[in-house]
Structure formats: C-alpha cells, structure tokens
DRENPA-3360 file (N, C-alpha, C; in nm, 2 decimals, always signed):
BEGIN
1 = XXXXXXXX = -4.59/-5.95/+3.34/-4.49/-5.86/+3.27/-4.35/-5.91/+3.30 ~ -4.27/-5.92/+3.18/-4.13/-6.00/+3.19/-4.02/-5.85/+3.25 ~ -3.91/-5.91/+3.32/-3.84/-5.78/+3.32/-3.79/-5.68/+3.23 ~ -3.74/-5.75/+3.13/-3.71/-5.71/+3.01/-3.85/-5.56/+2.97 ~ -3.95/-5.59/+2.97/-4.07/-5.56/+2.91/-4.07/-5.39/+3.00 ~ -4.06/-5.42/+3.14/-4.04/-5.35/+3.26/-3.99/-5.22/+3.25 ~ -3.82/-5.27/+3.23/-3.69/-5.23/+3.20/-3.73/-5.14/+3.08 ~ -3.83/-5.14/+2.98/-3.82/-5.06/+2.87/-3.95/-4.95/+2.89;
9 = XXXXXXXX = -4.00/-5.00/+2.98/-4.09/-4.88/+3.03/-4.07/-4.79/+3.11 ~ -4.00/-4.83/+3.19/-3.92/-4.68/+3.31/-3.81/-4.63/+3.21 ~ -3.76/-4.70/+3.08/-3.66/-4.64/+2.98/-3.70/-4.61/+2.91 ~ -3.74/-4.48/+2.87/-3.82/-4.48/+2.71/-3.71/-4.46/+2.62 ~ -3.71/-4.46/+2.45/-3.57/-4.40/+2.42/-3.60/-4.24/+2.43 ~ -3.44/-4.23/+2.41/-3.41/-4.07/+2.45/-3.48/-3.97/+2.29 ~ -3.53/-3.84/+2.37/-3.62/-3.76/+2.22/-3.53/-3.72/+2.19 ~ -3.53/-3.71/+1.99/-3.46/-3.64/+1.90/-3.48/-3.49/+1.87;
17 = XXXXXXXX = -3.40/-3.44/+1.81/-3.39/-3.29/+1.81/-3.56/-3.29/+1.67 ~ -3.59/-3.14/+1.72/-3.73/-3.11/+1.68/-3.71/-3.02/+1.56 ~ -3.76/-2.99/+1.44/-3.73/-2.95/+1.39/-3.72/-2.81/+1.40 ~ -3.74/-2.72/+1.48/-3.74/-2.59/+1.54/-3.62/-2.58/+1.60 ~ -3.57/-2.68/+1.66/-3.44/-2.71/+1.75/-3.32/-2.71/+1.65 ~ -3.34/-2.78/+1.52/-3.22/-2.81/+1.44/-3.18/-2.70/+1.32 ~ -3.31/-2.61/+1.29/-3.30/-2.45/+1.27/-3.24/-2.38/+1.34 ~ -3.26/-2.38/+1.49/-3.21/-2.24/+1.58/-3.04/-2.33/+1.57;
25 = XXXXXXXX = -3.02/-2.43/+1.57/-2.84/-2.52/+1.61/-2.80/-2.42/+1.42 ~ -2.85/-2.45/+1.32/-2.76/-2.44/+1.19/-2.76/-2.28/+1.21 ~ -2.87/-2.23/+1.24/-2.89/-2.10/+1.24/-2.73/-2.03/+1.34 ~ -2.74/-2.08/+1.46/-2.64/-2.03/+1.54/-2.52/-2.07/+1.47 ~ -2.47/-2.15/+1.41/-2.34/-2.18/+1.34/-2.32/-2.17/+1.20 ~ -2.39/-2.08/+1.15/-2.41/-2.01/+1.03/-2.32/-1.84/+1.10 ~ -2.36/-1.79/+1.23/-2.37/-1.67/+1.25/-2.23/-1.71/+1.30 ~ -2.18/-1.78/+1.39/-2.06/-1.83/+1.43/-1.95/-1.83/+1.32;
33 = XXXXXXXX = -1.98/-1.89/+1.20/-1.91/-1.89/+1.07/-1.87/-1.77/+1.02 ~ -1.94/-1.70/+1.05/-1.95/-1.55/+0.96/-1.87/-1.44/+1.05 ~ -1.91/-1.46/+1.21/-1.82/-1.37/+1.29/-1.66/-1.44/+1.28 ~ -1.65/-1.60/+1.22/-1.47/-1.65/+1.21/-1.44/-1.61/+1.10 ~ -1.54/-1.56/+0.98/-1.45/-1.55/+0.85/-1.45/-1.40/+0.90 ~ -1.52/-1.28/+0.96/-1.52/-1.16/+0.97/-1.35/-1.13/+1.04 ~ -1.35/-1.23/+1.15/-1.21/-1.17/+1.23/-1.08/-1.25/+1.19 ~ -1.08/-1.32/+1.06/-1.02/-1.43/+0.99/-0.96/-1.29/+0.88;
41 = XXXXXXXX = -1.05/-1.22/+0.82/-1.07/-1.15/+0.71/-0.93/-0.98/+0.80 ~ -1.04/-0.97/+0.91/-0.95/-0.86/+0.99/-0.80/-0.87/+0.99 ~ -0.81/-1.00/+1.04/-0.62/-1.04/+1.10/-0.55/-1.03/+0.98 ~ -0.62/-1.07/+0.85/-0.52/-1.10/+0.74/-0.49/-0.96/+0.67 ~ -0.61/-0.89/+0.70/-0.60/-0.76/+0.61/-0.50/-0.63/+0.76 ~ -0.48/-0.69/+0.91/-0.38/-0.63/+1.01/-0.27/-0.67/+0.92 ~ -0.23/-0.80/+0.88/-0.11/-0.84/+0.90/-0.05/-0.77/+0.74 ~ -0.13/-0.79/+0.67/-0.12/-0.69/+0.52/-0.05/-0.57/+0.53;
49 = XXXXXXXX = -0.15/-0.46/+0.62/-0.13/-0.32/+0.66/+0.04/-0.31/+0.69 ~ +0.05/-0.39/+0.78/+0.17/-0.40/+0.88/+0.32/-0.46/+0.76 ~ +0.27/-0.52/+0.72/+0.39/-0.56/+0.61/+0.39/-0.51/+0.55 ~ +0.33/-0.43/+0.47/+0.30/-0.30/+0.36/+0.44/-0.19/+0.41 ~ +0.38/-0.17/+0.53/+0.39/-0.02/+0.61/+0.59/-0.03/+0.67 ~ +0.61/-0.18/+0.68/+0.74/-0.26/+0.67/+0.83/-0.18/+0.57 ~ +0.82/-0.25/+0.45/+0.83/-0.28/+0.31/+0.82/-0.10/+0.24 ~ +0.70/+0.00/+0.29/+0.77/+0.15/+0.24/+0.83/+0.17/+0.32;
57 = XXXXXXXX = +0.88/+0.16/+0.47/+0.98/+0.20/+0.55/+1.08/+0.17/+0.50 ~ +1.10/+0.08/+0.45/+1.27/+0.01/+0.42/+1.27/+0.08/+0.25 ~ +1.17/+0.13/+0.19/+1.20/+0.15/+0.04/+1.23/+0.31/+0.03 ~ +1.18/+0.36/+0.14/+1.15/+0.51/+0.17/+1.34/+0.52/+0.17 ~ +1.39/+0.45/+0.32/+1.53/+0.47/+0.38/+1.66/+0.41/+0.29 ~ +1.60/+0.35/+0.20/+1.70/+0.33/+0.07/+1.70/+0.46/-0.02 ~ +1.58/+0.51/-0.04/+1.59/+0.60/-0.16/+1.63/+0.77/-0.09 ~ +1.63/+0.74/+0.04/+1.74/+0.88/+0.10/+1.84/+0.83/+0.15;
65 = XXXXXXXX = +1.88/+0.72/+0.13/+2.03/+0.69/+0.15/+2.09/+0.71/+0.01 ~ +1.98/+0.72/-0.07/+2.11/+0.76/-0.22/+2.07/+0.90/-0.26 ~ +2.02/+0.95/-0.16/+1.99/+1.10/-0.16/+2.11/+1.16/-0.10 ~ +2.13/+1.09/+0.02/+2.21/+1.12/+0.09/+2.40/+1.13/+0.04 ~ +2.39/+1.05/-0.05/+2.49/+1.08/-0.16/+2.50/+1.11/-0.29 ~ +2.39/+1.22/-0.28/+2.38/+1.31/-0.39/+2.34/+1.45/-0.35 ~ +2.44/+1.49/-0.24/+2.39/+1.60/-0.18/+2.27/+1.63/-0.12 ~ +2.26/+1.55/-0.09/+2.12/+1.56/-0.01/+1.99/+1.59/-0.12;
73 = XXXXXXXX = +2.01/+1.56/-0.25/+1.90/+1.58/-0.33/+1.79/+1.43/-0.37 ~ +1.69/+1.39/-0.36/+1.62/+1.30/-0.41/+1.58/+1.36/-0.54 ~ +1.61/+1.28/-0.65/+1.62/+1.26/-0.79/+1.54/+1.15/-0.83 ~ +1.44/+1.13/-0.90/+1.33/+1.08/-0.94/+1.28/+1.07/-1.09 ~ +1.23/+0.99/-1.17/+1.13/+1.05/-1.28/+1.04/+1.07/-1.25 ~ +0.98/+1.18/-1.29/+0.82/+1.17/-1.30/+0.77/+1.15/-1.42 ~ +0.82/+1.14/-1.57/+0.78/+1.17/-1.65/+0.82/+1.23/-1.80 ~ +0.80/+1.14/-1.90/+0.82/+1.24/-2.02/+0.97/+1.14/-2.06;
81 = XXXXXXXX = +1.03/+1.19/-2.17/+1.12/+1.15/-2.25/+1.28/+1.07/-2.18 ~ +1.30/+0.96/-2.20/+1.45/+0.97/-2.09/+1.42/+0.99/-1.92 ~ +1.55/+0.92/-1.91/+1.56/+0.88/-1.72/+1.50/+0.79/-1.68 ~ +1.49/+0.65/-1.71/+1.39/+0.57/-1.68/+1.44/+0.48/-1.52 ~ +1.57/+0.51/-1.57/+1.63/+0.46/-1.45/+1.65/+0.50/-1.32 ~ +1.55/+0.64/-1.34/+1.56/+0.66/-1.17/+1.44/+0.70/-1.19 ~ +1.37/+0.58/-1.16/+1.23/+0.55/-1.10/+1.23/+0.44/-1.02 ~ +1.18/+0.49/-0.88/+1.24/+0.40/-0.77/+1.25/+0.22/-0.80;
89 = XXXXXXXX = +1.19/+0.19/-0.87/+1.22/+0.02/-0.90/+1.38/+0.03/-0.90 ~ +1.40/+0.12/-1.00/+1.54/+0.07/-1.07/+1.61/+0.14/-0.99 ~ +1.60/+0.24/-0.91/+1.70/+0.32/-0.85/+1.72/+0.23/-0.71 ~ +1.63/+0.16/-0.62/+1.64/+0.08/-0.51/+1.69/-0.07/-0.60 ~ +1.73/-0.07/-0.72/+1.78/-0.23/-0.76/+1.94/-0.17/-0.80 ~ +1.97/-0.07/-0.79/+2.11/-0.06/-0.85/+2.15/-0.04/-0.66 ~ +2.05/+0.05/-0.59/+2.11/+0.03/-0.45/+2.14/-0.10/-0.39 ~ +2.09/-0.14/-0.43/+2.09/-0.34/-0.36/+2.23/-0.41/-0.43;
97 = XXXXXXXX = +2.28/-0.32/-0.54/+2.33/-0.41/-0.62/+2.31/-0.52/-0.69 ~ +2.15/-0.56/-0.72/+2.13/-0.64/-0.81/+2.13/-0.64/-0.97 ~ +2.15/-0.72/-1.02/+2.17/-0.73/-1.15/+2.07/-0.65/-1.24 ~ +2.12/-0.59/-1.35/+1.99/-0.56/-1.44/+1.99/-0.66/-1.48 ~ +2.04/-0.78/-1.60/+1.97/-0.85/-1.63/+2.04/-1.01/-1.56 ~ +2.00/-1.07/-1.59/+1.80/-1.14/-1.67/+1.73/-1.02/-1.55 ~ +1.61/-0.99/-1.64/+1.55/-0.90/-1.58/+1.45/-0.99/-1.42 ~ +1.43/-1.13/-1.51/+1.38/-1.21/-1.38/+1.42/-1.20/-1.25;
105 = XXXXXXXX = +1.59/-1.25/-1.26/+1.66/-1.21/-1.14/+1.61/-1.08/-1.07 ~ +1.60/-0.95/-1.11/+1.59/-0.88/-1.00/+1.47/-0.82/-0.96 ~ +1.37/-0.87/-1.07/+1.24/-0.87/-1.04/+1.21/-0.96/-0.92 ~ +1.22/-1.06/-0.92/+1.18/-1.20/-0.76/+1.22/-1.14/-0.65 ~ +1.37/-1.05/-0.67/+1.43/-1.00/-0.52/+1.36/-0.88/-0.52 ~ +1.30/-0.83/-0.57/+1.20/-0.67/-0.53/+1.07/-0.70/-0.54 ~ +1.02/-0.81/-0.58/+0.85/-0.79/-0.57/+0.82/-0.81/-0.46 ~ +0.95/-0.87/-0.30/+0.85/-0.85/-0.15/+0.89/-0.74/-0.08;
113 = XXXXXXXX = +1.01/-0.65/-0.18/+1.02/-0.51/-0.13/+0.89/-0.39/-0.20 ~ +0.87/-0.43/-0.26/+0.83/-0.30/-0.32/+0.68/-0.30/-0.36 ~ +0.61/-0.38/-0.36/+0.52/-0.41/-0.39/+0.37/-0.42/-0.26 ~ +0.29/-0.39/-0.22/+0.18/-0.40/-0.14/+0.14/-0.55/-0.14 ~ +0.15/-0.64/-0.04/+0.04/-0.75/-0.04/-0.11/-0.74/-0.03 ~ -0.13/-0.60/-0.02/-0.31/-0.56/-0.08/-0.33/-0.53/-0.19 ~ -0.23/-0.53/-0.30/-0.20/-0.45/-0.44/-0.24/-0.58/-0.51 ~ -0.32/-0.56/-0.65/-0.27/-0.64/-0.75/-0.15/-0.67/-0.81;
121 = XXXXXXXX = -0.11/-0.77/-0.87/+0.00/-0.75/-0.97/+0.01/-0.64/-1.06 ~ +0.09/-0.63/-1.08/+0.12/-0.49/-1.17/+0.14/-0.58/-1.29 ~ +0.10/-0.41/-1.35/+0.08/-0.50/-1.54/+0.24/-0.44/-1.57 ~ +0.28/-0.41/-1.51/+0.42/-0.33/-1.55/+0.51/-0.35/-1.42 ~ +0.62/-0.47/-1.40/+0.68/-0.46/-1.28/+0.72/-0.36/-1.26 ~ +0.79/-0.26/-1.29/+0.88/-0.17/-1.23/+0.80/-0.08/-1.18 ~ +0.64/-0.03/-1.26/+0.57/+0.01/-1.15/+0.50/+0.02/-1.03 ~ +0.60/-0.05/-0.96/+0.57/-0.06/-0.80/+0.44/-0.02/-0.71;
129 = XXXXXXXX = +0.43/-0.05/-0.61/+0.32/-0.05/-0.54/+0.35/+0.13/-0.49 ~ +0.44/+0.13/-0.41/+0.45/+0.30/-0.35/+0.53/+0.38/-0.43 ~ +0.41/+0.50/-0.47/+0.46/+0.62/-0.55/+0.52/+0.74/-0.48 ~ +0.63/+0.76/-0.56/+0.70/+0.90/-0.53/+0.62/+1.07/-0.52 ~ +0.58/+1.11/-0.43/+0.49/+1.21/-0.41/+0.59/+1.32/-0.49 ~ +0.51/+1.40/-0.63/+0.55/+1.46/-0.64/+0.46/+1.65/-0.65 ~ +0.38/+1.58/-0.54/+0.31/+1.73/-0.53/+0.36/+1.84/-0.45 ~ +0.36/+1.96/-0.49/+0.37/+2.08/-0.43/+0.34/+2.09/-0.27;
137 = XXXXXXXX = +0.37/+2.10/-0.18/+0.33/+2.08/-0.03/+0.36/+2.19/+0.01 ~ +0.29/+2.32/+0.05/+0.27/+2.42/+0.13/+0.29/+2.37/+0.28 ~ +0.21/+2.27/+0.30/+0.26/+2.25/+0.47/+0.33/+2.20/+0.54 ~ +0.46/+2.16/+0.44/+0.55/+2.09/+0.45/+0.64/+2.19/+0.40 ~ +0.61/+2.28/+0.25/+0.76/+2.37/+0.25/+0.83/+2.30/+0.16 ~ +0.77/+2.20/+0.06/+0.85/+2.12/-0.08/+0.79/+2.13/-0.17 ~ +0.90/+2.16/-0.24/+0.84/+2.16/-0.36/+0.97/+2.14/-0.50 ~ +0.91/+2.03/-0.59/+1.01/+1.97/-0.68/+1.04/+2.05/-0.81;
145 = XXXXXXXX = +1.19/+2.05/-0.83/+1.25/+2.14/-0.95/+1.27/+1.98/-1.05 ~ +1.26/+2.04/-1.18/+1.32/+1.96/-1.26/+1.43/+2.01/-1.36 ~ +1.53/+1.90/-1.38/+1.66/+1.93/-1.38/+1.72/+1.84/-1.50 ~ +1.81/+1.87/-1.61/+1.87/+1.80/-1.67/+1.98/+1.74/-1.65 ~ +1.98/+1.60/-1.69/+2.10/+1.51/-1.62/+2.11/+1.39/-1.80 ~ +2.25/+1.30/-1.75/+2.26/+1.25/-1.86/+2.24/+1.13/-1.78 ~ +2.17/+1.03/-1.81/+2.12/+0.88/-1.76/+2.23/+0.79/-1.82 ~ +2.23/+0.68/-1.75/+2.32/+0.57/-1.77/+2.38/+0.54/-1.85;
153 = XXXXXXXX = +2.27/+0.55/-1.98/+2.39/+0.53/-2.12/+2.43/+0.64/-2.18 ~ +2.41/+0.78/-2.08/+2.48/+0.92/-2.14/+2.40/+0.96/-2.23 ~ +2.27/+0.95/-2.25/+2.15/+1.04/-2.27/+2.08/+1.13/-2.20 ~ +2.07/+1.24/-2.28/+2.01/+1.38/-2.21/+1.85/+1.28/-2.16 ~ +1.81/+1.37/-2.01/+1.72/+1.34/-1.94/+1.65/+1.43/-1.87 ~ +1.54/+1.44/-1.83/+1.53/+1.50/-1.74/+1.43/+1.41/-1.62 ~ +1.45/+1.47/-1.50/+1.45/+1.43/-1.34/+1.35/+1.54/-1.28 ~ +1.31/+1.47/-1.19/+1.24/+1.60/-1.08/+1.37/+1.59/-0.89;
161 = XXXXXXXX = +1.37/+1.68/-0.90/+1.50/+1.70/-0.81/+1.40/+1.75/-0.70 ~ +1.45/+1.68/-0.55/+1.41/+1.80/-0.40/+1.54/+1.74/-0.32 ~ +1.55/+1.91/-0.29/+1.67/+1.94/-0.21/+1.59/+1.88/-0.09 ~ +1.64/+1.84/+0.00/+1.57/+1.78/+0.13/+1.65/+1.92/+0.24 ~ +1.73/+1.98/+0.22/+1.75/+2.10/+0.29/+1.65/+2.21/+0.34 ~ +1.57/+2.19/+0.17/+1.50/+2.32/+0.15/+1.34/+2.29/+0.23 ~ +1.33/+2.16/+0.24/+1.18/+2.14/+0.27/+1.20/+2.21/+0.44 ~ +1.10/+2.26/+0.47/+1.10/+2.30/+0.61/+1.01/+2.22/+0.76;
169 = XXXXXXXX = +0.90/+2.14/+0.67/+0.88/+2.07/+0.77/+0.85/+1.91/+0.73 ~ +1.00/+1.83/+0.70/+1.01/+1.72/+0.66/+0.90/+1.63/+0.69 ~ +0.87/+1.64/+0.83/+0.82/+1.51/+0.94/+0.65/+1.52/+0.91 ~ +0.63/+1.62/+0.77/+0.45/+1.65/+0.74/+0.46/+1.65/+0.52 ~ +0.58/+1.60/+0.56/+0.57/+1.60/+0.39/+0.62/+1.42/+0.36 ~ +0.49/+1.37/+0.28/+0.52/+1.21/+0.21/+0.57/+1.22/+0.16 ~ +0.72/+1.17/+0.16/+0.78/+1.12/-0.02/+0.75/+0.98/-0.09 ~ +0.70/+0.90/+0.02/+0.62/+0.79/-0.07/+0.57/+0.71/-0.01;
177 = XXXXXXXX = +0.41/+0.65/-0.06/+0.26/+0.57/-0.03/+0.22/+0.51/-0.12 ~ +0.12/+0.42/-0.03/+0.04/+0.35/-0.15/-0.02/+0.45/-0.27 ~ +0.03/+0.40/-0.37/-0.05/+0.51/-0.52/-0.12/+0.39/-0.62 ~ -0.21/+0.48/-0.63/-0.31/+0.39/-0.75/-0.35/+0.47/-0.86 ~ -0.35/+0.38/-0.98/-0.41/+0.45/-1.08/-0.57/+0.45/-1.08 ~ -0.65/+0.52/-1.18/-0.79/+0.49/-1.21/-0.84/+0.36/-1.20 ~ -0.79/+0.28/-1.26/-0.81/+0.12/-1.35/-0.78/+0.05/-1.13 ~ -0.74/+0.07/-1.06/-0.66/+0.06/-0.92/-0.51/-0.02/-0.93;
185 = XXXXXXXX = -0.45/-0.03/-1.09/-0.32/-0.04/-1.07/-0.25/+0.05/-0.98 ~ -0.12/-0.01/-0.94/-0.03/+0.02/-0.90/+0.09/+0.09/-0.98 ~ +0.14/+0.25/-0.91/+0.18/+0.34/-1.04/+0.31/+0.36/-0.92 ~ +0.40/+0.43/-0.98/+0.59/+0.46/-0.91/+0.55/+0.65/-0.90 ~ +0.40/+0.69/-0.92/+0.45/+0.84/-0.90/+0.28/+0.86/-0.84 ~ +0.27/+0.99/-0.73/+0.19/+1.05/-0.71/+0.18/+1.18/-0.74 ~ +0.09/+1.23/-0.86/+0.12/+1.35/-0.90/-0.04/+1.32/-1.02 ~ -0.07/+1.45/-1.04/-0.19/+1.46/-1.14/-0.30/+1.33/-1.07;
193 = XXXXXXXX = -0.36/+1.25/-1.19/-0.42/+1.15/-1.20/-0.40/+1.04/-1.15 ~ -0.23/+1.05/-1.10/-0.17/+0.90/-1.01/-0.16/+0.96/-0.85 ~ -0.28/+0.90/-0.77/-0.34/+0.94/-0.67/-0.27/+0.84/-0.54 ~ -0.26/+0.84/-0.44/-0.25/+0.77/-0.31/-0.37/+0.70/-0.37 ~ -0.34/+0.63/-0.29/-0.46/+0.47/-0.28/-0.49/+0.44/-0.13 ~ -0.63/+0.45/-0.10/-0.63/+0.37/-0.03/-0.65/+0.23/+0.02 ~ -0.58/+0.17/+0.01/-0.52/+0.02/+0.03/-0.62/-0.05/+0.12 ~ -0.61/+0.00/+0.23/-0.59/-0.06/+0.38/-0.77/+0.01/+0.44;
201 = XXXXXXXX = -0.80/-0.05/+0.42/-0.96/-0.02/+0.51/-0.98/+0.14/+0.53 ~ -0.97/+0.18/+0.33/-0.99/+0.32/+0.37/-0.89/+0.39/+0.41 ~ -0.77/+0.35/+0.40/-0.63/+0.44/+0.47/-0.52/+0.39/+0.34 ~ -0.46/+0.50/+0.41/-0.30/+0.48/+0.29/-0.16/+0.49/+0.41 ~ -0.08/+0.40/+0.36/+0.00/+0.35/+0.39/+0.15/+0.49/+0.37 ~ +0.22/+0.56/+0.45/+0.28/+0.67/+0.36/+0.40/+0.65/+0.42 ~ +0.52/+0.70/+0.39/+0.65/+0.71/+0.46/+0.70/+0.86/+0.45 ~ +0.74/+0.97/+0.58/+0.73/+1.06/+0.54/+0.93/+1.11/+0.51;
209 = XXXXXXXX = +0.97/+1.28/+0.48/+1.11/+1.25/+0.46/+1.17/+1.27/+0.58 ~ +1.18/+1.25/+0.68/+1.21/+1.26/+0.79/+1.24/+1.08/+0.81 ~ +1.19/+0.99/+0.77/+1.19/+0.83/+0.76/+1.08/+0.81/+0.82 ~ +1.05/+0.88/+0.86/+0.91/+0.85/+0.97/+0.73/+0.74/+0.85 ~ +0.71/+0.67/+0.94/+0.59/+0.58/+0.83/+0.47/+0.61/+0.93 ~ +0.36/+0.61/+0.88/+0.22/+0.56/+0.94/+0.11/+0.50/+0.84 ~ +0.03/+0.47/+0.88/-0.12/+0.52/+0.81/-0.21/+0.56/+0.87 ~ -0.23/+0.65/+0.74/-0.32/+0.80/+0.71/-0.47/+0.73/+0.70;
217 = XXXXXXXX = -0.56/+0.83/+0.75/-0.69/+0.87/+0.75/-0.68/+0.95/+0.65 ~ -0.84/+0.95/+0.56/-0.82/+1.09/+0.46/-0.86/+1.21/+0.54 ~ -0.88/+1.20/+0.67/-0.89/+1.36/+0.70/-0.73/+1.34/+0.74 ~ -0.64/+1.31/+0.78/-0.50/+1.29/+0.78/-0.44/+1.35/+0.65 ~ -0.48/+1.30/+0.52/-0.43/+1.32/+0.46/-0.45/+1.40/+0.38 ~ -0.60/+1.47/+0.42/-0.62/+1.65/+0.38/-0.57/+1.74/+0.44 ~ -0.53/+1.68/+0.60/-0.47/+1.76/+0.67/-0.30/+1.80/+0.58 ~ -0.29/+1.71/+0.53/-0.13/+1.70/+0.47/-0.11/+1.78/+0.33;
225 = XXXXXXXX = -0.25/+1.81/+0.31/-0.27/+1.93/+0.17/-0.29/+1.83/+0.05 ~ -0.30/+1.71/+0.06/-0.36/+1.61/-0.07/-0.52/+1.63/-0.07 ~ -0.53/+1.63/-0.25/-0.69/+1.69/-0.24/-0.75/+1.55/-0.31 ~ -0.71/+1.46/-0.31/-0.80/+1.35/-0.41/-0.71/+1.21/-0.38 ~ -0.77/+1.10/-0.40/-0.74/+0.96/-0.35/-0.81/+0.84/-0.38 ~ -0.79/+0.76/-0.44/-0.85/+0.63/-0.49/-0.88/+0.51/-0.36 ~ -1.00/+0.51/-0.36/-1.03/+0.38/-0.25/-1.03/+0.29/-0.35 ~ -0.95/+0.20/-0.28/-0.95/+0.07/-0.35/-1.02/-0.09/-0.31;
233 = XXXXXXXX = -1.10/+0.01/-0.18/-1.19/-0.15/-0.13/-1.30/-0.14/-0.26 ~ -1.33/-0.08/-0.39/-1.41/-0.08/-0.50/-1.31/-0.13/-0.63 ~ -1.36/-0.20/-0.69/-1.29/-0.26/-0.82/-1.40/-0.19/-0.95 ~ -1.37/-0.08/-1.01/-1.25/-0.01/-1.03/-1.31/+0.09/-0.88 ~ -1.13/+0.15/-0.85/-1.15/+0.20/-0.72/-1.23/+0.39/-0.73 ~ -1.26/+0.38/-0.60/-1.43/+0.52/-0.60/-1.28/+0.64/-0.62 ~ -1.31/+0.73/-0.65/-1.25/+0.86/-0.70/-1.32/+0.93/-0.52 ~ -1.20/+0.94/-0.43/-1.21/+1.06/-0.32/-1.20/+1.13/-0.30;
241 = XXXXXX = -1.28/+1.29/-0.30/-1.20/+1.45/-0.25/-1.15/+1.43/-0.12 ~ -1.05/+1.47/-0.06/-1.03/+1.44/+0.08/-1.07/+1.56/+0.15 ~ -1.08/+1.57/+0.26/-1.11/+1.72/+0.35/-1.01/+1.83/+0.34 ~ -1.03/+1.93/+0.30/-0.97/+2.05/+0.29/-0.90/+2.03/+0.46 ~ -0.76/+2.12/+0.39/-0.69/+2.13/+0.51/-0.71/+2.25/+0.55 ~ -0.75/+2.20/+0.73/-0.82/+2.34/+0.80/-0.70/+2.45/+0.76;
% end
C-alpha cells in the first residue's frame, strides 16, 4: 500500500448534510424570516403611530392658535351649503400663509402635515387624515353651536362654532383624530357616520383642546363618551361599538 492510498484511508471525505438535516436548516430560516418581517412590520407601523401623533399635534396647535384670535372660538365646517374654507385643510393653509393657487403648491406643503402615513390617499385632498370632532361631549362639557358668518368671497355661511371657555373639562374632550369613513377614506369631520378610525393597531391617534395628544384604546375612547369607530386593520374597515362609558 502506497502512501498516498494510506493517506485517504485515515481521511475519508467529510459527510454531507442528510436530508432531514437540510429540512430542519430551511425550516429554521423560514421561522427566522418571519419573526424579521414580524418586528420589521412592528417598527415601521411604531414609527407611523409616532409621526401621525407628530403631525395632529402640530395641526391641533395651529387650529387653536386661530381660535385663539377669534376670541377664543374654534370655527369649523361641518357641513351643508357655503364655508368651505374653514375646513381645517384650508383653514391651517391660510395659517401657514400658503398660496391658494396653483392648488398643487399648497397641496405638497400639507400632505406631510396633515395627512396619516397609515392613511390611504385621499380621493379628495382637502379631506385630510384628522377629523374635527364634532360630537356633543357630556364628559368634557362641549358642545358645538352653529352660527352664520359671511366666507371669503362674502357669502352667507354657516359654521359650527365652540367657545373653548365654555367646555369644562378641555384635557377629556378631542377636537381632532384619526377619522375614517365607511369605504376607510379619510374624512376633515367626526360626527354622524364620519367615525375615528382606528389607524394604529386598533387605536386612534387624538389631540385633545387643552393641546394635549395620545393614543386611545377603544375602552379609552368609550371612556371619552364616543360610541362607534372604524378599524381599519380591515379593507373595507369593521364597524366598532366602543364600551359604554362607565
């Protein structure tokens, strides 16, 4: 026996993976795949919430800074014939001082104010991502009058007006959150059929009139006297009763 010959008998070559062995390997990084897209999926839908919750903070503290020079009243449309211009798109773009037209222009400079990065596009820019709450609030102590006014080009209008005097417990009443319609557009009013949305894993995004922001839980937001809410982790989004407020 030559050495060579020797040499390959005390070396056998090295064994290959068994086919039982290369199931349990795809198998394990199959499950590894799925726990990176799981906490891939989390971080993007944190960093969403968080810029959302941004973005009504700063839309909330604009639209009572022009409260704030109007006697302390927030002025709003909700609805119906005339005023179109004070529906928060247009009422936070004359604050900013941007242009009405080209309407392009001041649409680009409000779609990363005003708009949810969990939201669809809106089929209607001006209807923004967060709606103006205009429900009745017992636990808060607000409640909106509507009022005739002459709008920009000096046509009769009418407005829904709240004294921010009169509310009694500002720091539990939303004046504006994520709102969704049925379809899960994005609507500028929470009132009737145009509901809070929940956006964000089951939660809605709110800014209250005090400036104060969080996000709500819907027992949070039963607690707050809202009786109904659109989840929008469903395309079209599930219709929610929220918990009666103890």
């Amino acid at each position: 026996m030559n050495a060579s010959t020797a040499s390959c008998r005390r070396h056998p070559r090295g064994r290959g993976f068994t086919l039982v062995e290369l199931l349990v390997t795809v198998s394990i990084l199959i499950v590894l795949a799925a726990v990176l897209t799981v906490m891939l999926r989390s971080v993007k839908s944190s960093a969403q919430r968080a810029t959302c919750l941004s973005r009504l903070r700063e839309v909330t503290g604009l639209l009572l800074g022009v409260a704030s020079e109007n006697n302390g009243r927030v002025q709003a449309f909700q609805g119906g014939n005339g005023g179109f211009d004070y529906r928060p798109y247009f009422i936070i773009r004359d604050q900013l001082g941007l242009p009405k037209d080209p309407y392009d222009a001041h649409y680009s400079a409000l779609r990363d104010l005003m708009f949810c990065p969990s939201a669809p596009d809106p089929a209607t820019p001006h209807w923004n991502s967060y709606g103006v709450n205009f429900t009745k609030s017992e636990v808060a102590g607000a409640e909106w009058v509507q009022e005739k006014i002459q709008d920009s080009n000096g046509n009769n209008a009418t407005v829904s007006s709240l004294a921010i005097s009169t509310v009694t417990s500002p720091q539990r009443y939303v004046l504006m959150a994520d709102s969704s319609q049925a379809s899960g557009q994005q609507v500028f009013r929470i009132v009737g059929s145009d509901r809070i949305g929940l956006r964000h894993g089951g939660k809605a995004n709110a800014c209250f009139l005090d400036g104060s922001a969080q996000s709500l839980s819907i027992s949070e937001l039963g607690a707050l006297g809202f009786q109904n809410a659109y989840d929008n982790r469903t395309d079209p989004p599930t219709s929610v009763s929220l918990p009666k407020n103890p």
